[in-house]
C-alpha distance (Angstrom), angle and dihedral (degrees) to the residues before:
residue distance angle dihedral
X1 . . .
X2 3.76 . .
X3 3.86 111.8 .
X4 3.93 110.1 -109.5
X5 3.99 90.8 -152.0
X6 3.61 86.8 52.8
X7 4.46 89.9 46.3
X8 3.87 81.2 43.2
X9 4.25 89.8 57.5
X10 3.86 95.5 43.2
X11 4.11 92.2 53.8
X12 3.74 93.8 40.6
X13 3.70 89.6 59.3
X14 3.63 96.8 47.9
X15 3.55 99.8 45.5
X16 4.02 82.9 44.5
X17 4.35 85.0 46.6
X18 4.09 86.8 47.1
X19 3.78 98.6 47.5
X20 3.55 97.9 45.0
X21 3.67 95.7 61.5
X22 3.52 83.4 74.1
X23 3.40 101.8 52.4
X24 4.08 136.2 78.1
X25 3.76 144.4 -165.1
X26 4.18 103.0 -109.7
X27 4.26 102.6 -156.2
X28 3.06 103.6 -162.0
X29 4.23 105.8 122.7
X30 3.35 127.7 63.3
X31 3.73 105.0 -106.8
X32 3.91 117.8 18.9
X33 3.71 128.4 28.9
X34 3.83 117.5 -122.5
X35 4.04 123.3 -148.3
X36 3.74 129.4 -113.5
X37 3.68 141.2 -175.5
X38 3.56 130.7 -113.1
X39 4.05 94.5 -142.9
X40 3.89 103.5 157.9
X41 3.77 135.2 10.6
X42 3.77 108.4 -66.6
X43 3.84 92.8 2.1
X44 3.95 134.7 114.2
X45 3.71 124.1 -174.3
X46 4.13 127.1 -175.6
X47 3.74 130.1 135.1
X48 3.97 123.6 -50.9
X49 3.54 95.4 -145.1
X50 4.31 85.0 73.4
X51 3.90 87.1 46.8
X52 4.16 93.1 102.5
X53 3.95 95.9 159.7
X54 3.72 125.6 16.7
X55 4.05 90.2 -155.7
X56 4.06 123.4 74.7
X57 3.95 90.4 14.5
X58 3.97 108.6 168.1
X59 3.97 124.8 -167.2
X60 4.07 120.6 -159.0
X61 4.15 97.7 -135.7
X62 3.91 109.8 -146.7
X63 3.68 86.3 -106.4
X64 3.80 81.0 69.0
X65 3.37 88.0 -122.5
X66 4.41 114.3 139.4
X67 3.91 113.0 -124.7
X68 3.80 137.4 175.5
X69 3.81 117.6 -110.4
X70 3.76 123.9 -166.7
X71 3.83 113.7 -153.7
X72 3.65 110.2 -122.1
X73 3.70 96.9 -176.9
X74 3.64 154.7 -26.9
X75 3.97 139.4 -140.8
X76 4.21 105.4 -168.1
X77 4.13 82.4 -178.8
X78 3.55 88.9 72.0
X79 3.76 103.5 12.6
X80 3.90 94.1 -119.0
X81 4.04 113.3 147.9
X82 3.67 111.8 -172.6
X83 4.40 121.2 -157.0
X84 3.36 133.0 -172.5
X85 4.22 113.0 -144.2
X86 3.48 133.5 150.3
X87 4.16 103.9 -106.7
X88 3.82 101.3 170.4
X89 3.44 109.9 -161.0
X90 3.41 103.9 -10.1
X91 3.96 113.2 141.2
X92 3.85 116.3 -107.8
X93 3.37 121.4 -132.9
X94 3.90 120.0 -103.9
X95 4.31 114.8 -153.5
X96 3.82 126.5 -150.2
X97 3.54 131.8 -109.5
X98 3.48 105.3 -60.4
X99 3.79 93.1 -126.0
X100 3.45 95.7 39.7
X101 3.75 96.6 88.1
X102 4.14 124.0 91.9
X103 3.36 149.9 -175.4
X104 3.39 111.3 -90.2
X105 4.04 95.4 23.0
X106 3.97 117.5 131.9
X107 3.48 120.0 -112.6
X108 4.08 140.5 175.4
X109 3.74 128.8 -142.7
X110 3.81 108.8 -146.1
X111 3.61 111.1 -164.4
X112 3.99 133.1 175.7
X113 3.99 116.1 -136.5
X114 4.04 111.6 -167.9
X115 3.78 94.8 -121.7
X116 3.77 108.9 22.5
X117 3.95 94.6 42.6
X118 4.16 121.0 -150.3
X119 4.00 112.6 19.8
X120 4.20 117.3 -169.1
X121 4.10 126.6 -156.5
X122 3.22 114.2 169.7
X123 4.26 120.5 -172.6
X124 3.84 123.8 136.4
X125 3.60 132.9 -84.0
X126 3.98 97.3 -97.6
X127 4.10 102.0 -169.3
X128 3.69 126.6 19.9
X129 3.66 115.7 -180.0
X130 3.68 146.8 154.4
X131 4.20 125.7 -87.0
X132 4.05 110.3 -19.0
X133 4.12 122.2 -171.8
X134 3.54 108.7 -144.8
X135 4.35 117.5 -132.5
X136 3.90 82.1 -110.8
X137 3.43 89.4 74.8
X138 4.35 93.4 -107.4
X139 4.20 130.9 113.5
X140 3.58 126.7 -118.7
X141 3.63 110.6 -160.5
X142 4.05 93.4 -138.7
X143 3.87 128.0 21.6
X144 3.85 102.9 -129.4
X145 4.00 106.1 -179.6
X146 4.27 106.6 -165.6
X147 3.82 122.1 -146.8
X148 3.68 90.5 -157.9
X149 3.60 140.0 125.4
X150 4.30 117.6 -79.8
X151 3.91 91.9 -135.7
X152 3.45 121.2 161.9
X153 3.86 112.6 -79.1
X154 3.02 96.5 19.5
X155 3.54 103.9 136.2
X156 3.71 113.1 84.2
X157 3.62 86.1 31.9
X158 4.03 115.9 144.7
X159 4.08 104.9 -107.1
X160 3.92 104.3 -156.3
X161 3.36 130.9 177.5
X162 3.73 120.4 -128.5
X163 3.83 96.3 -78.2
X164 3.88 83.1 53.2
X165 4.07 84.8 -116.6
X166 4.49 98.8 151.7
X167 3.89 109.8 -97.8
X168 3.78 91.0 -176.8
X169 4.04 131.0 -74.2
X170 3.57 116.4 -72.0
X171 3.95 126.1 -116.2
X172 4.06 138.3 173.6
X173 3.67 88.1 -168.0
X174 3.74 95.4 89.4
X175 3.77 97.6 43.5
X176 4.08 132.1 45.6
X177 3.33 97.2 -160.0
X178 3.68 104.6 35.9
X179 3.92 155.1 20.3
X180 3.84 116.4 -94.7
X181 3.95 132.6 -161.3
X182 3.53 113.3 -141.9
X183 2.83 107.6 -145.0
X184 4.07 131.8 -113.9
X185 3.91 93.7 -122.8
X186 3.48 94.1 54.2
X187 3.79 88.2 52.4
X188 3.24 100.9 48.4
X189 3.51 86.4 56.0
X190 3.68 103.0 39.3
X191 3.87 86.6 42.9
X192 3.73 92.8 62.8
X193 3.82 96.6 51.7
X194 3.19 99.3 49.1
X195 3.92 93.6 51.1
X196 4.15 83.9 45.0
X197 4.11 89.7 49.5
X198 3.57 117.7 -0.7
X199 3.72 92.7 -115.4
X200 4.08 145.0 41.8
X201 3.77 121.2 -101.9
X202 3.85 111.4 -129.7
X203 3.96 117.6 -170.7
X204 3.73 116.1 -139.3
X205 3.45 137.2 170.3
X206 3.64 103.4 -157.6
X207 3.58 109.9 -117.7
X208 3.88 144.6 107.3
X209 3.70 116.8 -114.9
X210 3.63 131.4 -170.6
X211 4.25 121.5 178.4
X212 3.98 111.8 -115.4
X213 4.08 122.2 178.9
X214 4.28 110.0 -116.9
X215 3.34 117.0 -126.9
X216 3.76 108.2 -104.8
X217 4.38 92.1 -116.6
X218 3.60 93.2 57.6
X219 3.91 89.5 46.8
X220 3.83 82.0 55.7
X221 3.24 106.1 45.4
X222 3.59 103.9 34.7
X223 3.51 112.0 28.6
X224 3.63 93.4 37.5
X225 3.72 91.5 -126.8
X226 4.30 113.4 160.2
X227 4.30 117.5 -115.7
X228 3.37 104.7 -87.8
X229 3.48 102.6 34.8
X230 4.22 119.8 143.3
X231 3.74 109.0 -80.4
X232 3.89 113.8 -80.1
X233 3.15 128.4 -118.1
X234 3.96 144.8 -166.8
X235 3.66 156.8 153.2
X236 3.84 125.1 -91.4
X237 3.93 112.5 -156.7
X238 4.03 104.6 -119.1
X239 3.60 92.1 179.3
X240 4.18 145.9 7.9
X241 4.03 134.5 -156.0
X242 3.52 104.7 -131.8
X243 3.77 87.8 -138.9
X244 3.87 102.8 35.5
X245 3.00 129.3 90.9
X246 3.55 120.6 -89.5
X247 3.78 74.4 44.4
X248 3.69 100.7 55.2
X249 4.17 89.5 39.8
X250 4.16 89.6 63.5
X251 4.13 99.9 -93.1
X252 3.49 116.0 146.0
X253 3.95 138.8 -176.0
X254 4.00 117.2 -73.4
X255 4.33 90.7 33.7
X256 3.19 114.5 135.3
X257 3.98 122.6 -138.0
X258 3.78 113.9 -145.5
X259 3.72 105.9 151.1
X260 4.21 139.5 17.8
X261 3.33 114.7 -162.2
X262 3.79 87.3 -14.7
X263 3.39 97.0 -65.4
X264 4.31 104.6 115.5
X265 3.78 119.6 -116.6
X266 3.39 115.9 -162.9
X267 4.16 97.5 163.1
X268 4.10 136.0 24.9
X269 3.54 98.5 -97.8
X270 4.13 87.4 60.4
X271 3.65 78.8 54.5
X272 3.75 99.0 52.4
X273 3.60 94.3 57.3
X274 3.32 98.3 74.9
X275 4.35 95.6 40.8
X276 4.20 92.1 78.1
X277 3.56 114.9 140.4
X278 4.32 80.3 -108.0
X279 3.39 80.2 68.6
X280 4.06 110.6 55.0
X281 3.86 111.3 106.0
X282 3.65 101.2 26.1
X283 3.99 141.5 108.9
X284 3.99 114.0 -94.8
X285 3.68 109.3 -173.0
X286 4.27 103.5 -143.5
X287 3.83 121.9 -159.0
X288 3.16 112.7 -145.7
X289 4.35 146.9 -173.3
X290 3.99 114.4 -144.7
X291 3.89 115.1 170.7
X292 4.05 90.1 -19.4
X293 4.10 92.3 -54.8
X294 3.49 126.1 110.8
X295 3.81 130.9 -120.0
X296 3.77 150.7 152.7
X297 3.94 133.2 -130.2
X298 4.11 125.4 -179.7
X299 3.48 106.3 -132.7
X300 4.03 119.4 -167.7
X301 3.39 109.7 -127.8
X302 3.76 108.5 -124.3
X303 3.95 134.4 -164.5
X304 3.60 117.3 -99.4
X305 3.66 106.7 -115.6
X306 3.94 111.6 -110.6
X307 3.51 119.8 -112.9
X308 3.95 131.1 -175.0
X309 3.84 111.8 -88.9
């Protein structure tokens, strides 16, 4: 009777062997290589947060051959550097079915390191969820949590499930505690704006928002809300850019948010979803509390100004 441990072995190595000859060593730090991921013709994604010049960037191709990369753009919201190189016939990677990955599920991170060549982890995909905006301000369009190993170069690494099908490239720039997949959606997506423009548009509105609870009168009275309903909720304007433009469309400090576009908000992430890059340039109709009354502004949504990662 054959030894499943031993079947187990054998099939982690090939799908390790497979996924890895889609995968490179990115130099482009001054100590450690990161990883990328060959994921169309010509083009190498891995995480931004590793990108620490944009100039002299070199890539290890699985042929082990060295080759110049030219960094076509970068996302720090969601940690996604894109390069351009020439990788021949290298294989590109193919993802899963978006949907098809759970908690619980097994999954390898298949990293490149300049001297050593392919690394394996393997742990189990600890949390996947729905949408997830990243502290940088960008969307994911799963949460996929990694209990696997923080070895160096890591990030860009190749996250595979057990078939070696692409669950997304791995980072620990997004998390402090843990390893993240990004995943493939949200490069595809990210991937083709940044070849289109070099960079991701973020809305933003230019204010600072913290949640507060409403007192149940005011939910009454002004927002027409029945006794008894859930306690309310909203978000008091800490602070205002002069020049942005919440700014420019008349709010000021000690508003309180309660509704865009009439849809409630009672935290930042309600906030975030309507700051995509669709968004930059257009009308957002703001509910707002002033001295107990009621009251709308149009604010243009503007596009956050880029800053280095």
């Amino acid at each position: 009777m054959e030894n499943p441990l031993i079947a187990l072995s054998i099939e982690l190595a090939a799908t390790a062997d497979k996924a890895g000859r889609s995968v490179v060593a990115v130099n482009a730090r001054w100590r450690n290589s990161s990883s990328g991921v060959i994921w169309r013709k010509d083009v190498i994604v891995t995480a931004d947060h590793t990108i620490r010049r944009e100039e002299e960037i070199r890539v290890t191709l699985p042929d082990g051959r060295a080759a110049a990369a030219e960094l076509a753009g970068r996302d720090p919201g969601t940690d996604l550097a894109v390069l351009k190189v020439e990788t021949t016939a290298a294989p590109i990677a193919r993802p899963t079915a978006p949907d098809s990955v759970k908690t619980g599920n097994l999954a390898l991170a298949i990293g490149r390191a300049e001297q050593i060549g392919v690394n394996a982890a393997m742990g189990v995909v600890s949390n996947a969820s729905g949408p997830w905006h990243t502290w940088r301000g960008g969307k994911l369009d799963r949460f996929l949590r990694l209990d696997i190993g923080l070895y160096p170069g890591v990030s860009g690494a190749a996250v595979v499930d057990v078939e070696g099908k692409l669950i997304g490239i791995a980072t620990a720039g997004l998390s402090r505690t843990s390893l993240l997949a990004i995943p493939a959606a949200t490069i595809d997506r990210v991937t083709d704006e940044l070849l289109r423009q070099g960079h991701v548009a973020h809305g933003y509105l230019g204010i600072g928002l913290q949640p507060i609870a409403l007192p149940e009168h005011l939910m009454r009275t002004k927002l027409e809300l029945p006794p008894g309903s859930a306690p309310g909720a909203g978000l008091i304007v800490l602070s205002v850019e002069p020049e942005g433009p919440a700014g420019q469309a008349g709010v000021v400090i000690g508003d309180v948010l309660v509704a865009l576009e009439g849809t409630p908000v009672t935290g930042t992430d309600d906030v975030q979803e309507f700051l995509s890059g669709d968004h930059v340039g257009k009308p957002l109709k703001a509910s707002l509390l002033r001295g107990g009354e009621l009251m709308e502004k149009t604010i243009t949504v503007g596009e956050r100004p880029r800053r280095r990662s």
